[in-house]
N, C-alpha and C positions, 0 to 999 in steps of 0.2 A: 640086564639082558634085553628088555625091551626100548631101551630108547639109546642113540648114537651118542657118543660123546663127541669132542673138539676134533678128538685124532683119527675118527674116523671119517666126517668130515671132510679132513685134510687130506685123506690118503684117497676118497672119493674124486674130490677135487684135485688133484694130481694126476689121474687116470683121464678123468674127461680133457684135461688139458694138455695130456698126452696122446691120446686118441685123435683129437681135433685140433689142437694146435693156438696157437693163441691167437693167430690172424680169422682164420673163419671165423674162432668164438665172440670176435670185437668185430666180424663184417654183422652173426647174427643178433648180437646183441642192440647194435644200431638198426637192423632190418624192423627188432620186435620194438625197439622205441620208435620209430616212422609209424608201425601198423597201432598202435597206440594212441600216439598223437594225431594221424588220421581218423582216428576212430570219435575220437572225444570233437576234433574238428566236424565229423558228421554229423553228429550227438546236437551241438550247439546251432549247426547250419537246419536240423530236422527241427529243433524248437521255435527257431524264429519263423523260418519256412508253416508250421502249426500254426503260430500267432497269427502271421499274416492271412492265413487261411480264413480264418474265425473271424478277424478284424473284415474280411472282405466280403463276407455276404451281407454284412448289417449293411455298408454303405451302399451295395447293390438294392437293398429292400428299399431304402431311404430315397435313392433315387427313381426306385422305380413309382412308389407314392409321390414324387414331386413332381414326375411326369404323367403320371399316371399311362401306364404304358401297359399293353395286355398282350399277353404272349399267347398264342395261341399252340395248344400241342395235340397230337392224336396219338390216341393210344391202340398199341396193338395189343390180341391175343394171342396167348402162348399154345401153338400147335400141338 
């Protein structure tokens, strides 16, 4: 009583693909594998994008001790 068997399943799935049709459920099917694959593609683009991040203040410090170069800043206070 608490858990679905095969034929209910089947008869679930015969109803959504009656409902919806089998051309929408193969356009959203492919919609949710692009939003997916987009996803993991941003996942990998954020990690390197991170790396590069980290990698680029060390060579900033580095050069700025080769030049010795002094940045001067003023600070404000908060009103």
């Amino acid at each position: 009583m608490g858990s679905f068997s095969i034929w209910h399943w089947l008869i679930v799935l015969l109803i959504v693909v009656m409902v919806f049709g089998t051309k929408k459920l193969k356009n959203m099917g492919s919609d949710l594998g692009g939003a997916v694959k987009g996803f993991k593609d941003g996942m990998k683009e954020g990690s390197t994008t991170a790396e590069e991040k980290s990698a680029a203040p060390a060579q900033v410090a580095t050069n700025a001790t080769a030049e010795k170069t002094t940045i001067d800043v003023e600070a404000k206070q908060k009103s």
